[in-house]
Each structure stands twice: as C-alpha cells, then as structure tokens.
N, C-alpha and C positions, 0 to 999 in steps of 0.2 A: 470441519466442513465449510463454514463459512469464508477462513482462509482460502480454500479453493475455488471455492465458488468468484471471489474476488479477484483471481486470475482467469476465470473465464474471458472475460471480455478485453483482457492482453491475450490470450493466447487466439481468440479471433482474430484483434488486431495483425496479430505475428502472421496467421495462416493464411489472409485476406491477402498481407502483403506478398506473399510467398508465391501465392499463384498468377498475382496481377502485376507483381509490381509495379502499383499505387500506391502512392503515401496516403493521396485524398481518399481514393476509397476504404483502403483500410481505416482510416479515422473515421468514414460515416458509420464505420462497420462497430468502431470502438463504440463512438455515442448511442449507436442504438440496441450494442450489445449493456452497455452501460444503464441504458435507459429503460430495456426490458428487465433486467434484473433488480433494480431498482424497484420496480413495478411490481413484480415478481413477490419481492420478499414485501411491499406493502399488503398486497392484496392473501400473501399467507399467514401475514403476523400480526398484520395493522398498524405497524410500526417497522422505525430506521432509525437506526440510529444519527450522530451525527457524522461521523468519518464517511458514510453511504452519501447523504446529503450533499458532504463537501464535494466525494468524487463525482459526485452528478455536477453539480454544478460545474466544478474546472474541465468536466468532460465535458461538457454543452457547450461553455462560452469558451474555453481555450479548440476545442471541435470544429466550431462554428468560425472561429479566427482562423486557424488553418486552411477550411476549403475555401473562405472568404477571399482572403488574400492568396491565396495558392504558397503558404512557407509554410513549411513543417517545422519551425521553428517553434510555435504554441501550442504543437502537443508535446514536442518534445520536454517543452518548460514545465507540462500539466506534472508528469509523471515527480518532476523534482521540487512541484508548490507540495505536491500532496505531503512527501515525503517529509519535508520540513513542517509542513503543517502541523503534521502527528505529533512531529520531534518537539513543536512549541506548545501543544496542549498538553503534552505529557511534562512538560518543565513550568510550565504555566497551572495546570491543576497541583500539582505538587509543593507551587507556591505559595497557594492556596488555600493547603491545606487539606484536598483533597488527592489523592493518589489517585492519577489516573488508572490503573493499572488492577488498583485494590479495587475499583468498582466495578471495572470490571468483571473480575475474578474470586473476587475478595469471597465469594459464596464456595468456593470450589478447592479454595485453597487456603491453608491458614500461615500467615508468616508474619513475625516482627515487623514492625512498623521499620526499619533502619535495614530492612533488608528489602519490602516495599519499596523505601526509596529510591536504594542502589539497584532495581530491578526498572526504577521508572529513567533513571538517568543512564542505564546502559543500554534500554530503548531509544531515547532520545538522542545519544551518541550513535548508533547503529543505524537509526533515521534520516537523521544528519549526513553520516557519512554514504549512504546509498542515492541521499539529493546530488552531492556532489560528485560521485562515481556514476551516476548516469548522463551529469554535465560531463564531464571528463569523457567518457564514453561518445559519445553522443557529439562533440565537437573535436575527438582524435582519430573516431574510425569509421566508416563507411557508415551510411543505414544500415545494411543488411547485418553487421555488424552488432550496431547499437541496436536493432531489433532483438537480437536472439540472444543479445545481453540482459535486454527487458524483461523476456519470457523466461530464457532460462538460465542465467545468470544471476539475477536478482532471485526470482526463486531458489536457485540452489545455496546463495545465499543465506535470504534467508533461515532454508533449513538448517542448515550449517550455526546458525545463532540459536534457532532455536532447541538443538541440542545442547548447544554448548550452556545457554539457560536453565535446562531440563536437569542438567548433571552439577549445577552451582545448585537448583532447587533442590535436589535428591537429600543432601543432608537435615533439609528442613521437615520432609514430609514425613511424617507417623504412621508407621505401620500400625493398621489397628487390625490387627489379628487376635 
C-alpha cells in the first residue's frame, strides 16, 4: 500500500501535466501532492520514516528551484537524487552492518544473512540504474515522453523487479502448514 501511495503524487504530476501542459504547474501539483501526504501519514501514524523525509525535502527545494527559475531541469534531477539516494543508504547501511532491507522487513520475513545482503545490493543496483535511465530518459526523449516513462515505465518496472525478487525469495520461505 504504501508503495502506492508513493506514486500518488507522480501520477498527479503526470495527470496535471496531461491536461495543462505545464511543467511548472504539474511540479506545484507534485510538491503539494507531496506535502499533503507527507502530512497525511504524520498526522495517521505520528511518524515517517526517512526515505518520506528525504522525498519532501528534494520535492520542496529541487520544486521550488524549478518554478523559481522556470527549468524543469531540478525536478527532473529530484526523481534521480532520490533514486541513488536509496541505492547509497542501502550500500552504506549494509556497510555498517546493518541491512537496510532486514530492518525493514526483517519482522515479516526470515532469511540468511548472505542472502539479506544480495537482496540489499540488487536494490542498490536496481536504484542505480533507474537514477540513470531516468537521466537517459529524460535528456533523449521529449517530456511527454520522459513523463509517462516516470509514471509508468518506472512503475512497471519496478513490478517487473519485484517479481523477479518474489521468485529468487520463494525458495527461502517456509511453508508452515
């Protein structure tokens, strides 16, 4: 659910665009779809995590750079901070010592520590390379283009990985019947 909900405020983005064709309004549409959900999940849990925190934050100031200057060029870099962002806390916790991945999950799910890892480093390859295919994207094809690449090309994507996860995890999980 949560997943989803974290494409909410791209697929406003995408929709905003769709009928206005505006880059600046769709981005005020982004920050403040961004900013009510944000809001949203404080005021139903009392808490955010940090990856919530961070996309607030590159949505407000990289947001605010955009309409500022009128370049769509700092939302477009938002979407590929994020992306690496993740890719560096999940290689960076893991360095650490803590598995990003296992704390998150680690209640839901039980696996080797050495399959933990290879599950935080094929995140972080995967994150990686979606920062860079949104540059690529994004500097070889149209907006309209690079939008509906965001919304749903990255999503489809995504699911796409995390099937392909789902069925590397299958052998690990215990049927307790």
């Amino acid at each position: 659910m949560k997943f989803l909900s974290d494409f909410l405020p791209v697929a406003l983005f995408f929709g905003s665009y769709l009928i206005t064709h505006d880059m600046f309004l769709a981005t005020k549409v982004l920050v403040a779809a961004t900013t009510l959900l944000f809001a949203w999940t404080w005021f139903k849990h009392r808490k955010v995590d940090a990856m919530q925190w961070i996309n607030l934050i590159l949505s407000v100031v990289l947001g605010a750079a955009t309409v500022i200057s009128h370049n769509d060029l700092f939302i477009i870099w938002k979407f590929t901070v994020l992306y690496w962002l993740m890719a560096i806390a999940l290689l960076v916790s893991d360095l650490l010592g803590k598995n990003g991945l296992k704390l998150l999950m680690g209640e839901q799910i039980q696996l080797p520590q050495v399959i933990w890892r290879k599950l935080a480093y094929a995140w972080a390859t995967f994150f990686s390379a979606m920062g860079a295919l949104n540059l690529y994207v994004a500097f070889n094809f149209s907006r309209e283009i690079w939008l509906s690449f965001k919304l749903f090309g990255s999503l489809g994507l995504m699911v796409v990985f995390v099937i392909a996860q789902s069925l590397f995890l299958s052998k690990y999980i215990e049927d307790k019947k």
